[in-house]
N, C-alpha and C positions, 0 to 999 in steps of 0.2 A: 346440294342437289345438282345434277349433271345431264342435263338436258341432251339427246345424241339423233342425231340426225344420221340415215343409211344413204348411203351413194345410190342414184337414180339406177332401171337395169336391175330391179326386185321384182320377186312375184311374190304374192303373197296368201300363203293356204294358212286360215285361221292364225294363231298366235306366229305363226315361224314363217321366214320370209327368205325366198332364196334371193343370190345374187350370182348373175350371169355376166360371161364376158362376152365379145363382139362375135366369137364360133358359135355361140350360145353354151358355153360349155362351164358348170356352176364350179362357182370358186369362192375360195370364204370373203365372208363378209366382216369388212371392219369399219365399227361405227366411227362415227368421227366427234367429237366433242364440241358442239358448239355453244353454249351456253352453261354456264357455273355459279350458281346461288350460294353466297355463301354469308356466313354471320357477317355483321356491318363491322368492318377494323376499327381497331384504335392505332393512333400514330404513338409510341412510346418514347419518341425523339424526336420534338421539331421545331426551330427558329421560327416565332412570327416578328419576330423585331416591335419598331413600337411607329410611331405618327405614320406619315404617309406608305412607308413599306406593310405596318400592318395592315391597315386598310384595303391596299393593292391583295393580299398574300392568304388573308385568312378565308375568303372566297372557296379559293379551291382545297384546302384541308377540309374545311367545312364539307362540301360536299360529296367527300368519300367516307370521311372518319369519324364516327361517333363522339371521340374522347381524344385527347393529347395529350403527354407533357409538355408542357411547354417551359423550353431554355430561358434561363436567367442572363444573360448576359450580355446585356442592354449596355448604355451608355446614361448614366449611371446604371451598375448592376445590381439587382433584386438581393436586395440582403438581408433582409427584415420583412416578416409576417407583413406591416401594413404595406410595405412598396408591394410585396407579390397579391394582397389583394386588390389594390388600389391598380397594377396590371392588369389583372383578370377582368374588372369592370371594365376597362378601356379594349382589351380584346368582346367582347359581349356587345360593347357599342360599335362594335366594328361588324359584328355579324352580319348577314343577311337578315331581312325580317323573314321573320318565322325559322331559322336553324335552329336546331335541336344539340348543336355541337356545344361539347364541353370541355374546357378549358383546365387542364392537372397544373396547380402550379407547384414551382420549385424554388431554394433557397439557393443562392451563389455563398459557396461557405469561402471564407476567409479564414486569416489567421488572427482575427479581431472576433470571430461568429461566439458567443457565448452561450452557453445548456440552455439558459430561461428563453430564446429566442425559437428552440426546437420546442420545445412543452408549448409557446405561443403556437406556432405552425401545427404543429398537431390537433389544438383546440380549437384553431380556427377553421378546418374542414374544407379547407380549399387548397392547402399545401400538400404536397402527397410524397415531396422527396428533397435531398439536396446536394447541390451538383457540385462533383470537386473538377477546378479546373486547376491542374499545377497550372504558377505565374509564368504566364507569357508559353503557354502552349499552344494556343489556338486564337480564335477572332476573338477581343476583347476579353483576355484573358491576362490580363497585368494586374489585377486586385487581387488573382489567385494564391492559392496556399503555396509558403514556401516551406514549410516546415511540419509537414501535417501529424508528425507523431510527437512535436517538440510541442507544438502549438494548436494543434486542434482534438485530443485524446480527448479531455471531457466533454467535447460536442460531441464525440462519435460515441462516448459511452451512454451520454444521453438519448442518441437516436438509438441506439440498443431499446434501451428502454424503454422508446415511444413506438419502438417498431418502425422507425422512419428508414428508409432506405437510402443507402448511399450512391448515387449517381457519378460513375468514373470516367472521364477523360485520360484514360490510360496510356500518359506520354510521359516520358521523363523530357526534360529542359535542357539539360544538359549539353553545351554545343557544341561538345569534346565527341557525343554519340552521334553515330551516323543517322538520319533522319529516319531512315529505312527499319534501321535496329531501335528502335525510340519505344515502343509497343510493349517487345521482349523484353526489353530491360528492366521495364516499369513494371513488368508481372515481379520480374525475378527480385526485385530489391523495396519494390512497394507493397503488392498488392499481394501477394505470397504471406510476408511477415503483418497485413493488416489482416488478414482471417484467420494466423496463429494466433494471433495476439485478442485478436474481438470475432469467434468465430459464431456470435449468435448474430453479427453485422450483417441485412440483407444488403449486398451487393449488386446493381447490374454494371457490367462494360459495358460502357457505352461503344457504337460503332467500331464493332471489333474487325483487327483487317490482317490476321496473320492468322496461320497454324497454329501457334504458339498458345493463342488467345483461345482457340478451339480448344487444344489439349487442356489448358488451365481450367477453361469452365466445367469442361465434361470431366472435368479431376473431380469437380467440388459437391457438395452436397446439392441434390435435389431442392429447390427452394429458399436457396441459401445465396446461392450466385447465378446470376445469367447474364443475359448479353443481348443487344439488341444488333441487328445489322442492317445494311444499308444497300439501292437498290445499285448503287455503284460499286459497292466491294462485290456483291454477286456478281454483277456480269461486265466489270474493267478490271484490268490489268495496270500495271505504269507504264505499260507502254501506250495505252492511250491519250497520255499527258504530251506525247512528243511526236506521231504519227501525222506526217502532213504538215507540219510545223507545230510551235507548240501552243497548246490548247488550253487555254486557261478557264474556260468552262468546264473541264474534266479535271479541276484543282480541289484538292478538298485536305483536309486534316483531320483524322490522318490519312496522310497519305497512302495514295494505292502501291499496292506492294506487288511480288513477283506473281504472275499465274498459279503456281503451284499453292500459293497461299488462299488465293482466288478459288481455287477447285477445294480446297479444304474445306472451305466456307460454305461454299452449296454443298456440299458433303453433310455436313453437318447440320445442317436448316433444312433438307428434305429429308434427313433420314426420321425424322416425326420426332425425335427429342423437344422434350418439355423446357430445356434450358436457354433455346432462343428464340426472340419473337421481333417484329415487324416495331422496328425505329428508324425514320425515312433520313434522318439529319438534313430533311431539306433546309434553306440555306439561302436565301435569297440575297443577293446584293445587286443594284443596278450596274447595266453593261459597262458602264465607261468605270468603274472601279473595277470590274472580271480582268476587263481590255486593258492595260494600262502599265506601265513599267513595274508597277511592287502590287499585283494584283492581288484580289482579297480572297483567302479561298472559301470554300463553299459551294456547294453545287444546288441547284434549282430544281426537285424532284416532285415536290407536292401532287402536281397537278398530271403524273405521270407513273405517280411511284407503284400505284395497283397496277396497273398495265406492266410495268416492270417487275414485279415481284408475280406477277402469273405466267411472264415468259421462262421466268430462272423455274420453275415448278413444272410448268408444260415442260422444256428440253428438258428436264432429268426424268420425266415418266413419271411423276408425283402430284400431280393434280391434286388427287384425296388427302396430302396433308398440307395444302394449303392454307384452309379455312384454319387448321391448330396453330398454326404460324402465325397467322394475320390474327387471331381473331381470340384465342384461348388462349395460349400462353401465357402473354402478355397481361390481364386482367388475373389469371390466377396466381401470377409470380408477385403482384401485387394486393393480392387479398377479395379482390374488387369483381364484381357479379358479369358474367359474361354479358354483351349486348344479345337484347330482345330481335333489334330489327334486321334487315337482312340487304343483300347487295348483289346483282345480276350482273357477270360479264359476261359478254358476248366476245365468241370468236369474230370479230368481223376487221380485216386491215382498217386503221385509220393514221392519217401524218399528222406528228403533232407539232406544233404552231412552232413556227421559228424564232418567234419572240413574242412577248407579251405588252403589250405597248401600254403606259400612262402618262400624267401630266407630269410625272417628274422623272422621266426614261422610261428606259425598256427592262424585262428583266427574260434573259435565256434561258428558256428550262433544259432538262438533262434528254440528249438525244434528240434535240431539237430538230427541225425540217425531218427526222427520219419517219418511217414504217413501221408502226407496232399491229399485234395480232390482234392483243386482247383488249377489250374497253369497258368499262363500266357504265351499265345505260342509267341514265337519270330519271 
């Protein structure tokens, strides 16, 4: 629902209201949108890490998003039904009293992961997917599959069967490939021949950040494959990474790509398509590892990422398919009953904090010290 406020300088005869200008001479009237109710999100993508970073992190997911996934890939990584419940209780005790927020966990598959570990996950009601990271693609990603059709076929055929979804880190490793071309290649030579081969696999790509990655999803079946995006592929470029010097709060994996890939993205996410929905890949790490000669990537968006994901929807003129982005999608691509309760943004400027201070650092969020429109009232 779309709350709209008329510019002062109306008169008003029963239901219809003129608007004048300073000649007194009437000119049309355009409302202005200031407040947007819409269903409460779920985050489909999002790092809480685990001791002290949890703690600090799961605050502000909590107080926007109903429901999460939450990433495996911890230090030890989540590889087994009991670690990702045995997570899930230590996020729960990290909550606020009284949050209502709910925790999606997932499985970090290897090339060790075995069928009877997915029938566990599935029975046990709290796993909801499993994450392929190729080794050494991203943060904590050295336990990853090296071989996933030599070495992981019968876990994938089993998650067939359970209906389990496969969660992709669509990079190839390769360090012969350009960083840039890492995305593409990985459609073309992985993720192409794993939907010929298992095409009853629900798929999502994860934080998709090319053309490429649009064209592939919107190839595929309805229900079959989608794609979460992030509030940084929407509105950066790579040249963000290096403006002013370089910026290693605007670091992330994968990496931001050229604009043109950028406008594809929002292309694609407002034009109301069912195939992608709202994964923040927020990302927390403390300042002095962001700052630092071999900095960690990941970007900081939790506590921002609704305000961010209402301005890419405001500039394109698409407000009304916000709420299917944030909020339906995402639940219906995975089976799962929309949220009941609901969430009010307010048009009103506010600057968001330039750092988030605790007792063991600080952490940056995305867009820091700047100027946003929209806000979520609490």
């Amino acid at each position: 629902m779309i709350k709209t406020l008329v510019s002062p300088c109306t008169s008003g005869f029963g239901s219809h209201k003129l608007k004048f200008d300073r000649s007194c001479n009437k000119v049309k009237t355009r409302a202005v949108r200031m407040e947007l109710t819409i269903t409460q999100p779920d985050d489909w993508h999002l790092h809480l890490r685990d001791a002290d970073l949890l703690h600090a992190v799961v605050p502000h997911s909590a107080s926007i998003f109903k429901r999460a996934i939450v990433m495996p890939n911890l230090k030890p990584p989540v590889t087994t039904t009991a670690a990702a419940v045995a997570y899930r209780d230590s996020i729960m005790k990290a909550l606020p009293y009284g949050s209502s927020f709910d925790p999606l966990m997932t499985l970090y598959l290897t090339d060790k992961t075995q069928p009877d570990e997915i029938k566990l996950a599935r029975e046990s009601g709290v796993v909801y997917a499993v994450k392929l990271y190729p080794a050494g693609a991203t943060t904590n990603s050295q336990d990853g599959v090296t071989d996933l059709f030599g070495k992981c076929l019968p876990v994938l055929e089993e998650m067939v069967k359970q209906n389990m979804p496969l969660l992709v880190h669509g990079e190839v490793t390769d360090p012969s490939i350009d960083v840039f071309d890492r995305e593409k290649i990985f459609i073309e030579t992985v993720l192409q021949p794993l939907i010929q081969r298992l095409p009853q696999l629900k798929v999502v790509m994860e934080h998709i950040t090319t053309m490429d990655a649009v064209n592939f999803v919107e190839s595929c079946k309805e229900g079959s494959v989608g794609a979460t995006v992030t509030p940084q592929h929407l509105l950066l470029n790579r040249n963000a990474l290096f403006q002013g010097g370089l910026q290693p709060h605007n670091y992330c994996l994968p990496v931001l790509k050229r604009e043109i890939h950028r406008e594809a993205i929002v292309k694609a996410v407002t034009s109301g398509s069912k195939k992608f929905f709202l994964g923040t890949d927020s990302a927390p790490h403390e300042r002095t590892r962001k700052e630092s000669s071999c900095g960690c990537a990941g970007i900081y968006s939790a506590p921002v990422a609704l305000s961010l994901y209402a301005k890419v929807f405001d500039e394109a003129g698409a407000l009304d398919k916000l709420e299917a982005f944030t909020s339906f999608n995402g639940p219906d691509f995975y089976g799962l009953p929309r949220n009941s309760s609901k969430v009010t943004l307010k048009k009103s400027p506010w600057k968001v904090p330039d750092v988030f201070n605790f007792s063991f650092g600080e952490i940056v969020p995305m867009f820091a010290g700047e100027t946003l429109q929209w806000q979520p009232l609490k």
